[in-house]
PDB file of the backbone (N, CA, C, O) and the ligand in Angstrom, with CONECT records:
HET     ZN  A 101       1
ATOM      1  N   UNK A   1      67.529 -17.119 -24.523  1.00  0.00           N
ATOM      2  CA  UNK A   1      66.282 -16.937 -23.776  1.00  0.00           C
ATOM      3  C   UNK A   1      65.447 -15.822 -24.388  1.00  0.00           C
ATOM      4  O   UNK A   1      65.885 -14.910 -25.090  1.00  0.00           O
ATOM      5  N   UNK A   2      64.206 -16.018 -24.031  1.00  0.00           N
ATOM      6  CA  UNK A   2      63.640 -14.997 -25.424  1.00  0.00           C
ATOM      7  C   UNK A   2      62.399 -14.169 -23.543  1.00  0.00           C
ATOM      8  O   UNK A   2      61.950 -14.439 -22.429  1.00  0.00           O
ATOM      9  N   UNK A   3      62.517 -13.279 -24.459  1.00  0.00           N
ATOM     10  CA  UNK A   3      62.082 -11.776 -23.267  1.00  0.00           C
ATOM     11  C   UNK A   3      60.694 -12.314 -23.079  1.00  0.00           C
ATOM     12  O   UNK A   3      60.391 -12.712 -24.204  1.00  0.00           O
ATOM     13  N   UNK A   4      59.955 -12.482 -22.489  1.00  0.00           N
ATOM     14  CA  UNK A   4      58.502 -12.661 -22.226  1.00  0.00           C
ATOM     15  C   UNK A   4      57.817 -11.279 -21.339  1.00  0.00           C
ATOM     16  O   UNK A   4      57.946 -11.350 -20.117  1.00  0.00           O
ATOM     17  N   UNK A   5      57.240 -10.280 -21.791  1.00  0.00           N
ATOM     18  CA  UNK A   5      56.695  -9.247 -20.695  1.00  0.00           C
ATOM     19  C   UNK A   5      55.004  -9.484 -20.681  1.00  0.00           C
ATOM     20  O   UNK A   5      54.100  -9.148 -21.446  1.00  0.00           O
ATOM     21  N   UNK A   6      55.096 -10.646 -18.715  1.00  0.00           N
ATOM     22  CA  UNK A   6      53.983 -11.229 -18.644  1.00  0.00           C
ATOM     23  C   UNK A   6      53.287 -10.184 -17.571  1.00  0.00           C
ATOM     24  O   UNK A   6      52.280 -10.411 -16.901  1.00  0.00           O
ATOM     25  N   UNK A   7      53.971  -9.150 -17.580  1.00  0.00           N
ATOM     26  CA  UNK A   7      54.248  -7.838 -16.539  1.00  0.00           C
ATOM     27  C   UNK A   7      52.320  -7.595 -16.828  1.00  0.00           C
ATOM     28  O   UNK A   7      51.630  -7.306 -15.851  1.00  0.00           O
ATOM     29  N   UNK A   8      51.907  -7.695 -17.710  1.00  0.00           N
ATOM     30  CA  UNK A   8      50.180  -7.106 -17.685  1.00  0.00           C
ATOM     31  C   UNK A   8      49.471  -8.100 -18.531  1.00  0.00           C
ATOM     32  O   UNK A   8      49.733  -8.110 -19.734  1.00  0.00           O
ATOM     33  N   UNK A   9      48.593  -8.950 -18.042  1.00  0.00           N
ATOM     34  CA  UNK A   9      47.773  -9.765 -19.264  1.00  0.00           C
ATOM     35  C   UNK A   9      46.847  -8.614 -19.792  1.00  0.00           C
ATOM     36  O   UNK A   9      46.144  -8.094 -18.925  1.00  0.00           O
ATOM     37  N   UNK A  10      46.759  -8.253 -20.742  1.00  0.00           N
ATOM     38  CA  UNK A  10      45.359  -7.172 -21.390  1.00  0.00           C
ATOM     39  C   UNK A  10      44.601  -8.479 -21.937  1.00  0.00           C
ATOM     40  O   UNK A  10      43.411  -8.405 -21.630  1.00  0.00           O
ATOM     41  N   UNK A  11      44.858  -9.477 -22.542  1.00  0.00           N
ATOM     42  CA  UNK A  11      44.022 -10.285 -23.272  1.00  0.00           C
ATOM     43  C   UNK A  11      43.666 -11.389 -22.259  1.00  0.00           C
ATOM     44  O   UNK A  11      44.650 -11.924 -21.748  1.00  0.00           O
ATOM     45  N   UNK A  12      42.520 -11.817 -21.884  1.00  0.00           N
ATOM     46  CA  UNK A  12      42.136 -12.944 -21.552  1.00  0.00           C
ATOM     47  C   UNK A  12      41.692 -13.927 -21.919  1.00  0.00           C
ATOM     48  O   UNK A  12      41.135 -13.772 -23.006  1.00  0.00           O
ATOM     49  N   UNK A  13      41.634 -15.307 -21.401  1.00  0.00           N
ATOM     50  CA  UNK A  13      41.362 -16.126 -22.012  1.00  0.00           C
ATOM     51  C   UNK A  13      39.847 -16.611 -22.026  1.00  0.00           C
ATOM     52  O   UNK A  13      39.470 -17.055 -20.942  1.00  0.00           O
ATOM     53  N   UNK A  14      39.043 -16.609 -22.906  1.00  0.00           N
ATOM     54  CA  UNK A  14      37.353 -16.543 -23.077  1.00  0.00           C
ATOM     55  C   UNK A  14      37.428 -18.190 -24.019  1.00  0.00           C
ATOM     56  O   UNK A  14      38.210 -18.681 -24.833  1.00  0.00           O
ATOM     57  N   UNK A  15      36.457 -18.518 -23.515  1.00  0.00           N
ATOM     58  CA  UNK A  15      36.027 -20.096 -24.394  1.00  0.00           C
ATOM     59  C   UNK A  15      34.578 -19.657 -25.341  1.00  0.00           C
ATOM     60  O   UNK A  15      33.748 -19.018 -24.695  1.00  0.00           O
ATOM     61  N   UNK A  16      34.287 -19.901 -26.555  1.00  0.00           N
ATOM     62  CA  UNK A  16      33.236 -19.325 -26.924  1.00  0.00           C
ATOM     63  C   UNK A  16      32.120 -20.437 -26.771  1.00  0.00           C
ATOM     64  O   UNK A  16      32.304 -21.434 -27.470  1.00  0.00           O
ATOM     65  N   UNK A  17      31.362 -20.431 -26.232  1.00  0.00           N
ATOM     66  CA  UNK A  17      30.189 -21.235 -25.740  1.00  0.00           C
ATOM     67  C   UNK A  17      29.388 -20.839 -27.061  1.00  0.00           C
ATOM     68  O   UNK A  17      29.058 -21.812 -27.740  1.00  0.00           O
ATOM     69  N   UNK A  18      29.121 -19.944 -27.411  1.00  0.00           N
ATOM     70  CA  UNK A  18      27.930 -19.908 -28.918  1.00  0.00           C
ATOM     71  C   UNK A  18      28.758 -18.379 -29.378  1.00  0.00           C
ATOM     72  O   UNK A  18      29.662 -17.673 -28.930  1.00  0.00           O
ATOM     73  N   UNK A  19      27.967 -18.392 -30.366  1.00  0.00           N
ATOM     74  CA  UNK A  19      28.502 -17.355 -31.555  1.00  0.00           C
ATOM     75  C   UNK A  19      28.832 -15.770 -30.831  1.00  0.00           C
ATOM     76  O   UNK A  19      29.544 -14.887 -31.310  1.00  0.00           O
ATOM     77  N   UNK A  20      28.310 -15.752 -29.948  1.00  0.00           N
ATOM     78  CA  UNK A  20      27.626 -14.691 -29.336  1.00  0.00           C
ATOM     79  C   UNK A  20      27.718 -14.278 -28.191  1.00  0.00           C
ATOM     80  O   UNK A  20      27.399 -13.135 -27.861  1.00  0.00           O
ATOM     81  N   UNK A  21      28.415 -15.632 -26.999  1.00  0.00           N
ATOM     82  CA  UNK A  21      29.052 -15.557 -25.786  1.00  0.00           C
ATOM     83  C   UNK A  21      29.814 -16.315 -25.829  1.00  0.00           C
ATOM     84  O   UNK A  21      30.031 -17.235 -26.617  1.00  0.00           O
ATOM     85  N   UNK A  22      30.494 -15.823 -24.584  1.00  0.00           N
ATOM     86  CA  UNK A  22      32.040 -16.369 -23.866  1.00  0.00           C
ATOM     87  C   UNK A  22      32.507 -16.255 -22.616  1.00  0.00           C
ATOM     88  O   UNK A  22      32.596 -15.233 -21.935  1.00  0.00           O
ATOM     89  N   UNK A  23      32.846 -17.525 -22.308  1.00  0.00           N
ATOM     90  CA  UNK A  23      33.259 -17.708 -20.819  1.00  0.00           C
ATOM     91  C   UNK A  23      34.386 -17.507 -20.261  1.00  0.00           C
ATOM     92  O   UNK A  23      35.224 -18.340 -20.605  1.00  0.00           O
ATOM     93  N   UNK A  24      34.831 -16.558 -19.368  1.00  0.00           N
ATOM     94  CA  UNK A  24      35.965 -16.190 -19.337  1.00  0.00           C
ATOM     95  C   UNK A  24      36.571 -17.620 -18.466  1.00  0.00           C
ATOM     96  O   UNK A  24      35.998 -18.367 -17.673  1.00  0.00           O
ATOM     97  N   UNK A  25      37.589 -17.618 -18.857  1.00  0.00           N
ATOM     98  CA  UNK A  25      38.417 -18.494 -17.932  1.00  0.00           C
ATOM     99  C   UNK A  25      39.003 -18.529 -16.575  1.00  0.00           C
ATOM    100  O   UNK A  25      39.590 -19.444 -15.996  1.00  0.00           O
ATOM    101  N   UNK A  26      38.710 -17.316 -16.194  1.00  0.00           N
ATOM    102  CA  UNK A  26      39.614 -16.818 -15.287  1.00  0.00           C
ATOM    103  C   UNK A  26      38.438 -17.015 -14.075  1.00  0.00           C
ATOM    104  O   UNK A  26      38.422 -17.709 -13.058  1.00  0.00           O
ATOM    105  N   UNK A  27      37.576 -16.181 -14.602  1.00  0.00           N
ATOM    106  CA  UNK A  27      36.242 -15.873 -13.239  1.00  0.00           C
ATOM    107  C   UNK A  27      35.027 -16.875 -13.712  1.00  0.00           C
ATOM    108  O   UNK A  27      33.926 -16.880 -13.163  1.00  0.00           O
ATOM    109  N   UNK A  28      35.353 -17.635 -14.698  1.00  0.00           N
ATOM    110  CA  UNK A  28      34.275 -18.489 -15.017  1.00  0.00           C
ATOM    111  C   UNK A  28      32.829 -17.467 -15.633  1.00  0.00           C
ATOM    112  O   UNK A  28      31.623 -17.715 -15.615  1.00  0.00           O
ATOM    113  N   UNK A  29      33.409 -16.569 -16.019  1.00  0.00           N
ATOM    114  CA  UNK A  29      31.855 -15.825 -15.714  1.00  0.00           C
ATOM    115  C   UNK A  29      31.419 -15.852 -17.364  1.00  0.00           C
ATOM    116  O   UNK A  29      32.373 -15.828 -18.141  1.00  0.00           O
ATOM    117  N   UNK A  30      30.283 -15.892 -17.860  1.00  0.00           N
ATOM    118  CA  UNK A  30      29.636 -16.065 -18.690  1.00  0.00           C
ATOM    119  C   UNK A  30      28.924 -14.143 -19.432  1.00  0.00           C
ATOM    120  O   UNK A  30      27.949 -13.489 -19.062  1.00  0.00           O
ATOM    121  N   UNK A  31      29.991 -13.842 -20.548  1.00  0.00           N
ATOM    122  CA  UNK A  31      29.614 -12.455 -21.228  1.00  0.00           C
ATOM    123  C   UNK A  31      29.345 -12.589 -22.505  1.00  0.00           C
ATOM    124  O   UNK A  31      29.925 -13.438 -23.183  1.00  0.00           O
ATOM    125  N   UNK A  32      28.357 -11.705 -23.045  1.00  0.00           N
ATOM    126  CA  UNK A  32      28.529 -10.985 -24.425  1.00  0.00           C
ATOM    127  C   UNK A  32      29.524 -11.302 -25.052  1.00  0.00           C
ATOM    128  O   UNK A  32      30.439 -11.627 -24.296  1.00  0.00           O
ATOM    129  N   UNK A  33      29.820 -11.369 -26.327  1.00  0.00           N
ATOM    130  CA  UNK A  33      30.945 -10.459 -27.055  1.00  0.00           C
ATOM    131  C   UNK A  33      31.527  -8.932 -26.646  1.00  0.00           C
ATOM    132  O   UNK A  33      32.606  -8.367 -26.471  1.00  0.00           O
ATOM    133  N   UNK A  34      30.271  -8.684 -26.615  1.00  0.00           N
ATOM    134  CA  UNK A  34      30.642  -7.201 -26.376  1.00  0.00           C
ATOM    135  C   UNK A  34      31.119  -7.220 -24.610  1.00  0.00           C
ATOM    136  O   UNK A  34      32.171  -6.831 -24.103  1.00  0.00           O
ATOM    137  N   UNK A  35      30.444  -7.555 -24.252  1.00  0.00           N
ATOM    138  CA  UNK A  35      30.867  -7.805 -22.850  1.00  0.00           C
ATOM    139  C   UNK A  35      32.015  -8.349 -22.377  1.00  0.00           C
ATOM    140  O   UNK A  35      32.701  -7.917 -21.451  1.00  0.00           O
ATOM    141  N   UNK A  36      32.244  -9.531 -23.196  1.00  0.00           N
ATOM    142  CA  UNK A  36      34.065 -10.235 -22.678  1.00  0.00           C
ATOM    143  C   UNK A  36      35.021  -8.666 -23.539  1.00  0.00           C
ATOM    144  O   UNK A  36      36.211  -8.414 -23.346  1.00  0.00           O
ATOM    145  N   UNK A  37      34.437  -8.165 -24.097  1.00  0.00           N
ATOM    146  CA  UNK A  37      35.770  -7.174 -24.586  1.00  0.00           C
ATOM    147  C   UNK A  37      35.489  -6.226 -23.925  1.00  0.00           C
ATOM    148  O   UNK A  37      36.242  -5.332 -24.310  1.00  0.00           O
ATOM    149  N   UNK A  38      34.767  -5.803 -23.040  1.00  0.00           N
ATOM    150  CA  UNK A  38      35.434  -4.718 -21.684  1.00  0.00           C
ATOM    151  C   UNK A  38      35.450  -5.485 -20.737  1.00  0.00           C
ATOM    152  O   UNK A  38      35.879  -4.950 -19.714  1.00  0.00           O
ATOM    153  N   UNK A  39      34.923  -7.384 -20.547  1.00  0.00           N
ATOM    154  CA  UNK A  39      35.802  -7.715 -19.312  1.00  0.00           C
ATOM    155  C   UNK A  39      37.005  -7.708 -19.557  1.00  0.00           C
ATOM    156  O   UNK A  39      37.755  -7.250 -18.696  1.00  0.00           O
ATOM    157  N   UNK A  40      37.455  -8.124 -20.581  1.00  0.00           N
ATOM    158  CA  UNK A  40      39.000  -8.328 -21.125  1.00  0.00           C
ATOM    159  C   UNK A  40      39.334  -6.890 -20.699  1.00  0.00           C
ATOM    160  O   UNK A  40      40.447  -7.322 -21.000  1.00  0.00           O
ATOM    161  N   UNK A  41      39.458  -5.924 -20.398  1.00  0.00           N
ATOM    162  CA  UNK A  41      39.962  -5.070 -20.076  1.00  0.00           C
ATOM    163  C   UNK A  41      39.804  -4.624 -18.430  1.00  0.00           C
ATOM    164  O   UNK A  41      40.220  -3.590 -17.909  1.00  0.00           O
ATOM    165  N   UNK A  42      39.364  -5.294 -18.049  1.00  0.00           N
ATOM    166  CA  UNK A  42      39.020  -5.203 -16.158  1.00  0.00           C
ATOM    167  C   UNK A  42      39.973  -6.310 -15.290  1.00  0.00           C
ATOM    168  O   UNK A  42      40.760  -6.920 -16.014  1.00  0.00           O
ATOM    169  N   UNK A  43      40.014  -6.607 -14.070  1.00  0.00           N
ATOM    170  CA  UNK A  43      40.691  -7.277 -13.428  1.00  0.00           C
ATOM    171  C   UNK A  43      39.380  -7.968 -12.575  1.00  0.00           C
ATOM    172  O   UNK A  43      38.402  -7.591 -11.930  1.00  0.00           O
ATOM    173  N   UNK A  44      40.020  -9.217 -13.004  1.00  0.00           N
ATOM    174  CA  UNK A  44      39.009 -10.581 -12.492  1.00  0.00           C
ATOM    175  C   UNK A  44      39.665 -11.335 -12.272  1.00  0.00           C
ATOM    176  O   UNK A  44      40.737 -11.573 -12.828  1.00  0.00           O
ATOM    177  N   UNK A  45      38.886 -12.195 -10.915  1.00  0.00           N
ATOM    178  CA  UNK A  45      39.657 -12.932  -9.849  1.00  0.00           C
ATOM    179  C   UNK A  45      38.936 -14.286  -9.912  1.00  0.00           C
ATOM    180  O   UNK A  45      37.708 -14.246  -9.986  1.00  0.00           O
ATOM    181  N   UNK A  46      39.518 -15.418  -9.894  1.00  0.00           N
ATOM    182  CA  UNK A  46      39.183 -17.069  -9.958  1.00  0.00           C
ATOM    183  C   UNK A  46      38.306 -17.057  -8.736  1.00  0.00           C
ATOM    184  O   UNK A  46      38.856 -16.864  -7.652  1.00  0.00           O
ATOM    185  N   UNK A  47      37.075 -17.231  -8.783  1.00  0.00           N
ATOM    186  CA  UNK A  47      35.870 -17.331  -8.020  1.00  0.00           C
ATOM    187  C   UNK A  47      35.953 -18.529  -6.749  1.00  0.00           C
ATOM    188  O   UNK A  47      35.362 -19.557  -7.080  1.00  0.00           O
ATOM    189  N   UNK A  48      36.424 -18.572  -5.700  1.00  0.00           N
ATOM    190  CA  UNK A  48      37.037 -19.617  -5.154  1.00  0.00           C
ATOM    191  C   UNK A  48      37.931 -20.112  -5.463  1.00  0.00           C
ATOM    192  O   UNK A  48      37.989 -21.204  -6.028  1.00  0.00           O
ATOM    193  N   UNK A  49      38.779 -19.449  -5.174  1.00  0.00           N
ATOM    194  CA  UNK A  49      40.166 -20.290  -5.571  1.00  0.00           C
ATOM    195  C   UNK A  49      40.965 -20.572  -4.128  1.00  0.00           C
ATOM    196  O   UNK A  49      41.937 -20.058  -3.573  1.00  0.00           O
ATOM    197  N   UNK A  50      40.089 -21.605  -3.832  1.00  0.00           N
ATOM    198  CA  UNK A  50      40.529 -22.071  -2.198  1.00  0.00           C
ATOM    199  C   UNK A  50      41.685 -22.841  -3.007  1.00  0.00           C
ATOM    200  O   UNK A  50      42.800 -22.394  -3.271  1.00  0.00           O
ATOM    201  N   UNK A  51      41.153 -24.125  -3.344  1.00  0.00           N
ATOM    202  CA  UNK A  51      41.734 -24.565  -3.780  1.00  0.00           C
ATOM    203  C   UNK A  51      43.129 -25.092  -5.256  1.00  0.00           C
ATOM    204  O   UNK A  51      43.019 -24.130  -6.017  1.00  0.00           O
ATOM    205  N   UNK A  52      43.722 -25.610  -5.603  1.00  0.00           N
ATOM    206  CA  UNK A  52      44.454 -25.216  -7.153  1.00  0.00           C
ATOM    207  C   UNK A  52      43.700 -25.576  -7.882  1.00  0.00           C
ATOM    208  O   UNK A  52      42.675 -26.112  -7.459  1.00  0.00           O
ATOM    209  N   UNK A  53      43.918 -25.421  -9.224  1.00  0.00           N
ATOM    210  CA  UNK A  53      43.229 -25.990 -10.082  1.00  0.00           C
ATOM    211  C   UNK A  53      43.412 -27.296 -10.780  1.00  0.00           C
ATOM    212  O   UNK A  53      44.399 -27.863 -11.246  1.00  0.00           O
ATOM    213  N   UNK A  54      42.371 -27.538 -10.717  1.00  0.00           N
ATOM    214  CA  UNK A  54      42.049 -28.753 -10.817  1.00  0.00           C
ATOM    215  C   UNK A  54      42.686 -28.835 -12.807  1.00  0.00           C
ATOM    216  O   UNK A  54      42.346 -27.998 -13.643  1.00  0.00           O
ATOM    217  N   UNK A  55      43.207 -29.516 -12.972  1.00  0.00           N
ATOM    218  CA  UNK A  55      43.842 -29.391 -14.359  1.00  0.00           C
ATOM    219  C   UNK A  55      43.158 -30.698 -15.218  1.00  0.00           C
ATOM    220  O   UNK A  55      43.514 -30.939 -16.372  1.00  0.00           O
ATOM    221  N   UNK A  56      41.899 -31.692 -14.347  1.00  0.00           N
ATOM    222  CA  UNK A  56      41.546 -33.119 -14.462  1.00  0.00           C
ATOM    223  C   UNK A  56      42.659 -33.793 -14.590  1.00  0.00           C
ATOM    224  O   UNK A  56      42.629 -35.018 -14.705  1.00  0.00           O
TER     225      UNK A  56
HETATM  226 ZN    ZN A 101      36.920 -12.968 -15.879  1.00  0.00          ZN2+
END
């Protein structure tokens, strides 16, 4: 079994929409470059997450 320490995400997961922004995955929210790399360092919450996710 191999050790996984999922104990802190620091990196998040961002989709790059253009050269220049990125959508975080998490809060859906739409940053900078410069901006997803101090959201990547903040704590963000799935914007309605009444429900699960929808995986299609
Ligand atoms: Zn986020």
């Amino acid at each position: 079994m191999q050790q996984s320490r999922n104990d802190e995400v620091v990196g998040k997961i961002f989709v790059a929409l253009r050269q220049d922004m990125r959508r975080c995955l998490i809060c859906d929210g739409v940053f900078t470059t410069q901006g997803a790399a101090e959201h990547a360092g903040t704590v963000c919450h799935p914007s309605k997450g009444d429900s699960d996710h929808a995986d299609r």
